[in-house]
N, C-alpha and C positions, 0 to 999 in steps of 0.2 A: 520414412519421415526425414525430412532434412532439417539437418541440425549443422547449425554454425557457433563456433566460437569467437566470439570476438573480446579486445582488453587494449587499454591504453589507458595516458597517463595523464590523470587528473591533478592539475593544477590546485583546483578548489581544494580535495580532500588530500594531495601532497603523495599517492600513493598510485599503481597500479589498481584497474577496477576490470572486471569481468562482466562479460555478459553472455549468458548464452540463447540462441536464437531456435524455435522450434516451430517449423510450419515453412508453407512456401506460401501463403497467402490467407488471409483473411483479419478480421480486425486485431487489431495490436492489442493484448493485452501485456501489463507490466505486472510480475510477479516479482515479492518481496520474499525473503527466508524467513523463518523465525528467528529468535533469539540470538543461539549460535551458529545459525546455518549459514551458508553463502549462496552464490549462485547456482551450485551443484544440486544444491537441497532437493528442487522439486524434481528434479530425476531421481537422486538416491531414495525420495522417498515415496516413489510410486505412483505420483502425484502426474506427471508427464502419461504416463502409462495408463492413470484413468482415463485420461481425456482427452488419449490419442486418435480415437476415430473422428473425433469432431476437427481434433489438428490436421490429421489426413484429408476431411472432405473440404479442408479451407474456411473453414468457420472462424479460427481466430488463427494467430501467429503469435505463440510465445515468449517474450521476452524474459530470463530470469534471472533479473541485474544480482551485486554485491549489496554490501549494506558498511559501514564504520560502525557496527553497534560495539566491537570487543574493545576498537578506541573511543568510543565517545561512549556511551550509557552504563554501559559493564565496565568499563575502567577504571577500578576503584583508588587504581593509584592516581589517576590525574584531579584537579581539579575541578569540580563542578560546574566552573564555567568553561573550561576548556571542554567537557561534555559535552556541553552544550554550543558552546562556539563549530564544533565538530558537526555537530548535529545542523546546524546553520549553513553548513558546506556543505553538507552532503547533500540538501535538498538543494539546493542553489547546481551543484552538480546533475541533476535529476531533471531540476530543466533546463539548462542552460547549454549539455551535456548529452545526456540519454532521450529527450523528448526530441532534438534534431536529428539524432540518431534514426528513433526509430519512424520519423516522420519521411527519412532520406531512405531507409532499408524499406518500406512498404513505397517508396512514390508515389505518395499523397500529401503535399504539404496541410495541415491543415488540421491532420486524418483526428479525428477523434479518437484517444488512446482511453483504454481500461486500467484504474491498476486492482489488485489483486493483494494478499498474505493471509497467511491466519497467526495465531496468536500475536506478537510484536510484528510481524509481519503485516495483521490489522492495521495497529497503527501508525508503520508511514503508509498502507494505502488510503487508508481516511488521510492522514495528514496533508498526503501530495496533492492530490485531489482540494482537498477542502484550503490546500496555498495557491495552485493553477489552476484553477477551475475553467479556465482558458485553453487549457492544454488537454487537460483528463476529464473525461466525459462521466466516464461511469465508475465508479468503486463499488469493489465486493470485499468488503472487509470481516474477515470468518475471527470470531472470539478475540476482537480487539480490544486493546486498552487506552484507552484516549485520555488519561489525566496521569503522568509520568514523571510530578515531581516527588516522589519517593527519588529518583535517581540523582536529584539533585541537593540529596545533604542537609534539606532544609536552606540552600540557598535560591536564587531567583535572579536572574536579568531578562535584558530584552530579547537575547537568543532563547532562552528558554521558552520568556512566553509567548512570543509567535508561534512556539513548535508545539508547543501543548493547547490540543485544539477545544477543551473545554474552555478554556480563558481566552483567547484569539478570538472564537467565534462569538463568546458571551459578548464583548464588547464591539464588535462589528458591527460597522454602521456606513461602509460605502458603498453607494448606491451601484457602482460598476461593481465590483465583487457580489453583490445580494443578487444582479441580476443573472451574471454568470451559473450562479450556485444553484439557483434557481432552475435553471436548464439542464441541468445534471441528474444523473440517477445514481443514489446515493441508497446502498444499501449495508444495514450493520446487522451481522448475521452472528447469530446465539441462539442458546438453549437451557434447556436444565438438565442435559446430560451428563455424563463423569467428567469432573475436573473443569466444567464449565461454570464461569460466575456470569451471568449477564446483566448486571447492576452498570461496569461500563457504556453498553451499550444502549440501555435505557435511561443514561445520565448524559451521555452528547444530544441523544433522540431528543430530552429535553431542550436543550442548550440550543438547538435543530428547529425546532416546532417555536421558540419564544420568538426566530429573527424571522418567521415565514419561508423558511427553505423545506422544500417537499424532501421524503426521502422516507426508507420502512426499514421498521425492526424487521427482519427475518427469525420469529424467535420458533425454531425448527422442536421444541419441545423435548423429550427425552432422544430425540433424533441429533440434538446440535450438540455433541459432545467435543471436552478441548483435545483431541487425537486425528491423528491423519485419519483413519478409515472415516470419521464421519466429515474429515474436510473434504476428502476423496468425492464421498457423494454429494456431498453440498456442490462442489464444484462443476461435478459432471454434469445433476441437474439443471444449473445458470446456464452453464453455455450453451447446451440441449438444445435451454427455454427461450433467453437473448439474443441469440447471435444466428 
């Protein structure tokens, strides 16, 4: 399998950023880490290795960017809007950034990209998705959480709620954005397995269904649990079945 590393220095988020590249062709997916992970993640966690044969026959090309979550969400020393303000950078980073990237590494202007995470990792893929719906086609978002102002202290601005996409999309109402969204296949994937709550993902689903945006709970039942082995398979499944 060919595997590229690539890193440089983002302006936006003020820091070196990582990326690494897995495939020599097929659609661009963008994978996020969880919580504390980085870009190493979906290798060290086995995750590359499920769904190596589909990387091999060129089915997709894996991108699995960094994240600022330990500075911006987890930063308990900073300020909450600096959280957030961080959080504002890093998706501006994402497209501004990573989406030319990986439109310049596949030679498809255009191309239709995937993103991908499970747990936090859900939620920038819903997020990015559901900000550029212009850019990212399709989201598979595994045991996300899409209402995140727990991490904000009890405070609030506008960084904030663009990024928190229960609030962003409740109130959304332009007609270029609704038709975008609209074109996209938007999938929130849970269960009732161990350590999974899927109250999330049946609470955006709502927020989803009020503005007319199609999109499906994946809700995989004692199958969807919050751990790799069952994101492992969920994973393996999509691309199998999509791509």
């Amino acid at each position: 399998m060919l595997r590229e590393h690539h890193r440089w220095y983002s302006d936006r988020v003020r820091r070196e950023m990582d990326i690494l590249v897995y495939g020599h062709y097929g659609a661009p997916i963008v994978a996020f880490p969880t919580s504390g992970g980085d870009h190493r993640e979906y290798e060290g966690q086995g995750m590359i290795e499920a769904i190596a044969h589909h990387i091999d026959a060129g089915r997709v090309k894996v991108f699995c960017v960094d994240t600022v979550n330990n500075q911006s969400w987890y930063n308990k020393q900073a300020h909450p809007r600096h959280r957030s303000y961080l959080q504002a950078m890093y998706d501006a980073y994402l497209a501004a950034e990573v989406a030319p990237f990986i439109q310049d590494h596949c030679r498809s202007p255009g191309i239709a990209i995937t993103t991908t995470g499970s747990s936090f990792g859900g939620y920038h893929a819903a997020n990015t998705l559901l900000k550029h719906p212009d850019l990212f086609r399709r989201c598979l978002a595994l045991s996300g959480v899409y209402d995140i102002r727990r991490f904000m202290d009890g405070d609030y601005d506008d960084n904030f709620y663009f990024n928190n996409p229960v609030d962003y999309m409740a109130s959304l109402s332009d007609p270029w954005y609704i038709h975008q969204l609209q074109r996209c296949d938007i999938r929130l994937v849970t269960g009732n397995g161990p350590y999974e709550d899927s109250g999330p993902a049946y609470r955006l689903s709502e927020v989803l269904r009020a503005k007319g945006i199609p999109h499906s709970v994946d809700d995989w039942g004692p199958d969807g649990g919050h751990d790799w082995p069952f994101w492992k398979r969920q994973m393996n499944e999509y691309v199998g079945r999509l791509y």
